[in-house]
N, C-alpha and C positions, 0 to 999 in steps of 0.2 A: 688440037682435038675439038670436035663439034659438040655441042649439046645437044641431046633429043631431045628435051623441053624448053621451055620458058620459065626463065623465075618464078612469076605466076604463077603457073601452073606445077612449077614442081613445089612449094611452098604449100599450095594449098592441098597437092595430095600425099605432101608428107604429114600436114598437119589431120589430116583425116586416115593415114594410118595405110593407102595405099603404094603400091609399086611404083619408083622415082627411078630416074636414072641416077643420080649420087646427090650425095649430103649439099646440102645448102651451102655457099661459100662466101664470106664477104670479108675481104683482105678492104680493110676502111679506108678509102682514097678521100683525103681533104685533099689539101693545096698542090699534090701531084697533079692536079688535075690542070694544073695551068703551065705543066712540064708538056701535058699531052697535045695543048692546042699553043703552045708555044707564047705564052704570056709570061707577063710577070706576075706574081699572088696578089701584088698590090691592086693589079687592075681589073680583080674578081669581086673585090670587097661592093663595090659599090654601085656595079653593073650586072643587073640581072639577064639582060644575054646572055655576056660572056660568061658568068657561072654557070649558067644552065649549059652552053654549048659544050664548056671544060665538063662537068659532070656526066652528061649522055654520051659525050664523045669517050671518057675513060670509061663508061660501062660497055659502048659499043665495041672497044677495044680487047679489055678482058673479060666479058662476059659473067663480070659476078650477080650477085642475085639481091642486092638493094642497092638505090639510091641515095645516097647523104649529100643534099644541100648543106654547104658548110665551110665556113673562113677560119673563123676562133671564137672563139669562147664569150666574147666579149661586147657581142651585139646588141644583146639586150641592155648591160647595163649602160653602155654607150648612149644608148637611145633614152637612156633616163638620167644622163650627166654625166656620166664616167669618161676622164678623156682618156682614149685610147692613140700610139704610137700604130703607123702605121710604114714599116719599110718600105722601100722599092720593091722587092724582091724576097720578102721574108716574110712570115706568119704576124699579121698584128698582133701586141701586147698590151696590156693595161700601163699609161703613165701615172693616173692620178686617180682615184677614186670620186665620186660623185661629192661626195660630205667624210667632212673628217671629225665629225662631234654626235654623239646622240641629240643635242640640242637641235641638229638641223634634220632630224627625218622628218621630219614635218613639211618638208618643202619638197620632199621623195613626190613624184605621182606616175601611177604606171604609164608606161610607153603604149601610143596609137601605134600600132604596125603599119597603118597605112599611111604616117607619114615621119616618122622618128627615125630619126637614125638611118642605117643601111637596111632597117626591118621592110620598108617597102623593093628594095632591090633584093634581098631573098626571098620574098614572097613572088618578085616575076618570076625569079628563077624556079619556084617551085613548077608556077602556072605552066613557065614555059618545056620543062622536064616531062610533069605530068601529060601533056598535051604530046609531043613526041615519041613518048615511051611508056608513059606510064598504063597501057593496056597489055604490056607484056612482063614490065617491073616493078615491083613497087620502089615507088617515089616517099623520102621523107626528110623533113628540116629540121637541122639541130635543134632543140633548147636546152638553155642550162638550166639544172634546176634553182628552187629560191632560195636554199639555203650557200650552195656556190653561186648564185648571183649577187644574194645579200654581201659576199665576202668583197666583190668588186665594186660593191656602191660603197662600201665604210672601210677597205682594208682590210685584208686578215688578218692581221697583230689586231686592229681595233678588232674587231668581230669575235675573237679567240677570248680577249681583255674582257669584252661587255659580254660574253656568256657567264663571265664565273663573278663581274660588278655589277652589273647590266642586265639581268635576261631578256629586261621589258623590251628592251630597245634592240635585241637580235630577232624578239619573236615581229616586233614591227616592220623591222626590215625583211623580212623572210616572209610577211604578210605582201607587203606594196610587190616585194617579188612577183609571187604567188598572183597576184592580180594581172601582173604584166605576163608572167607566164600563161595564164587563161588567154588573152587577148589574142597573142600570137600564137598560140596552139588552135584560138579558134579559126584564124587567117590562114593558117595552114592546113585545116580540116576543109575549109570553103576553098582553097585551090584545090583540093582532090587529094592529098599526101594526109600524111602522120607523123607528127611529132614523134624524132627519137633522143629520147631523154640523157642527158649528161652531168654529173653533177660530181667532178671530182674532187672537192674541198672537204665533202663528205667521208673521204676518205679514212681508213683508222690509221692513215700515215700521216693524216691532218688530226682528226678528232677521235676521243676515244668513243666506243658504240656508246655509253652511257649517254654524251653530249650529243650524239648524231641521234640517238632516240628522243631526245628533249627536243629538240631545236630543228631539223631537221625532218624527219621521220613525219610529224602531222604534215606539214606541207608537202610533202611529197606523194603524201598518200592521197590530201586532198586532189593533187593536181591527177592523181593515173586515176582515180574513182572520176571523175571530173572526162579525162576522156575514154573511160569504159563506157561515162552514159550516153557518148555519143559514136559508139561503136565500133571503135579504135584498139589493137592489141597492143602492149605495150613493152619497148625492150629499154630496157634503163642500164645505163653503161656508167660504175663507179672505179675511176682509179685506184692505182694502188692496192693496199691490205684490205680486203673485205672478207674475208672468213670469218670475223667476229661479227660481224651485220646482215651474214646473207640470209637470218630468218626474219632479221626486217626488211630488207630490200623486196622479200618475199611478202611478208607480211603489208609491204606498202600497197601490192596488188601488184607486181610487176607479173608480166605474163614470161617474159625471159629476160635473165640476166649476163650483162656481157663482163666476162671476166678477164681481166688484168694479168697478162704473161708473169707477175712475181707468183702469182698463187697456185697452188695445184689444180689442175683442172680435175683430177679424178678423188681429191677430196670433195669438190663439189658437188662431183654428181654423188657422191655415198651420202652427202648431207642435205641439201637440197633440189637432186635432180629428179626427186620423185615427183616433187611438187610446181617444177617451172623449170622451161627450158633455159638449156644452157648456151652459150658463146663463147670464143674465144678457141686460145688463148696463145697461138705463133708471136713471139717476140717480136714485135714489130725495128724493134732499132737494131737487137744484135744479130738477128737472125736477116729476118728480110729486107734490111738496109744494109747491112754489113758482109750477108751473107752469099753465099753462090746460090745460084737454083738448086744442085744439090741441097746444102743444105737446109735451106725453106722444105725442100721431096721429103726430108727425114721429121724436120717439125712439125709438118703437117699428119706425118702418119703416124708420130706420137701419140698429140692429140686426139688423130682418130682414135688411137686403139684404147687412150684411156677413157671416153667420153662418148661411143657412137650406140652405148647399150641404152645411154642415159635415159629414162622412162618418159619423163617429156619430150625428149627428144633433142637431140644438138645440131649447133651450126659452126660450121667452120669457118673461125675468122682472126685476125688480126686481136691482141692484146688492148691493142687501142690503135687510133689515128696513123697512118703511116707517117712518117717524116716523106719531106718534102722532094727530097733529091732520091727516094727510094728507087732502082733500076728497073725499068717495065721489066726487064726478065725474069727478075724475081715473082713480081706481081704472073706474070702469066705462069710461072712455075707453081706459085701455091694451086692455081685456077687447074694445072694439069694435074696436079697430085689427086685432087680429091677426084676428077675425071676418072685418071687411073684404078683409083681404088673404086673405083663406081657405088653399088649399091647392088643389094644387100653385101656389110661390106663381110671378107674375109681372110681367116687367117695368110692366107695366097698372097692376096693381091695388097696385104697389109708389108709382107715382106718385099714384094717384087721393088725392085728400084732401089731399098734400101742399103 
């Protein structure tokens, strides 16, 4: 099925409250994306080409409606000592943290993006996204926030330890983050994109809201005040259990939240869909990696129908990050579901297919 719009253009006049042909869709393609141009994931990490070509080429393919530059999680702190594992063929992982002592943040200093780590090879790939597509889509680059970056410079057994012996030394770490987060939010603002936010350690399947308001919550609020003033929207995506935090995540200034397939999506919107749009939430692993295109047709029109009133407004997407071997049929079935259902959506077109 065709679209009558452009990302672009249906984004901004849904955001203004006009006529669209259907809900926004972004089923979150990382490392699939080197299934599409027939790479190995290893060989996206460090090559800004080829991530950008993997990226436009999966958007061009299933036509969703943003761009995510993105390997793993683990870029930034790489770029500031962290050594990361990096398979053949598989998602990079963290081996070893940066420093294993309070003693040693001192020797922390934020990451140059323009020459640390793989931060310059996602930054071409931004350039090179933006430059191709980005007049039709919006283009934008991971970052983790400072509080799950903090967890990859010291460990998270250390990090979880020194919140409740330590605080001094989580709020330093989550500062030098925070610094390296600006840098590269602002290289990513001067290729043309935006920053979309990630910070799943934050989780209350990691920390309780109490510890995610201490320690967490300033930083992350600095960092989205930070790029509000330079006129950027903000969509902040936290794993896991967030019902207990979504008046902070709100309260940090998020402009929309992307919510985590464990959680209700139609509690959200009763609690905070007045106040910020919402995302989410098709099961990314049982559903649309496991699942047939049927049943992605039915997840998707779940979520619509529990979420499409939502007062800010909703986008139809993925839980989190697809896994890597996800079946493009699936991916272009969620893409036809919300098609189907088009806009304005209704009770009909909510059953048809079901």
């Amino acid at each position: 099925m065709l679209d009558k719009m452009s990302p672009l253009g249906r984004l901004d006049a849904y955001g203004k409250g006009e006529n669209i042909d259907r809900l926004p869709c972004v089923p979150i393609v990382g490392n699939t994306a080197a299934r599409i141009i027939g790479v190995k994931v290893s060989e996206l990490r460090n090559n800004g080409e080829l991530l950008a070509e993997a990226q436009v080429e999966a958007y061009r393919l299933f036509g969703y409606d943003t761009i995510r530059i993105f390997t793993d999680l683990y870029v930034q702190a790489e770029a500031m000592g962290a050594r990361v594992v990096k398979p053949s063929d598989e998602t990079a992982y963290l081996d070893a943290p940066a420093i294993t002592d309070a003693s040693q943040i001192e020797r922390l200093r934020p990451a140059d993006p323009a020459h640390d780590g793989c931060l310059p090879a996602h930054l071409a790939a931004t350039r090179i996204a933006v430059r191709e597509v980005g007049l039709e889509v919006p283009v934008t680059t991971a970052l983790t926030c400072p509080f799950t970056n903090a967890s990859f410079l010291i460990g998270t057994e250390n990090l979880i330890r020194f919140m409740y012996k330590d605080p001094a030394a989580v709020h330093k770490l989550c500062e030098v983050s925070l610094q390296t987060n600006v840098a590269f939010a602002g290289a990513i603002m001067e290729a043309g994109a935006a920053p979309s936010l990630t910070d799943p350690m934050s989780s209350s399947t990691v920390v309780s809201p109490a510890k995610f308001r201490e320690f967490s919550l300033p930083y992350l609020a600095r960092l989205i005040t930070h790029l509000h003033s330079a006129g950027k929207k903000v969509t902040l995506h936290i794993c896991g259990k967030t019902d207990r935090i979504w008046d902070y995540m709100v309260e940090a200034g998020a402009d929309c939240i992307s919510i985590d397939n464990q959680i209700d999506l139609g509690q959200a919107c009763v609690k905070v869909g007045g106040r910020v749009r919402l995302m989410g939430n098709v099961a990314p692993s049982e559903v649309i990696l496991q699942g047939t295109p049927d049943d992605v047709r039915t997840a998707v029109r779940t979520c619509v129908r529990k979420a499409w009133r939502s007062p800010k407004g909703y986008v139809v997407a993925s839980g989190c990050s697809l896994p890597t071997e996800t079946p493009f049929s699936n991916i272009h079935a969620m893409m036809d579901a919300v098609r189907e259902i088009g806009f304005p959506v209704t009770e009909e077109k909510l059953r048809e297919g079901s």
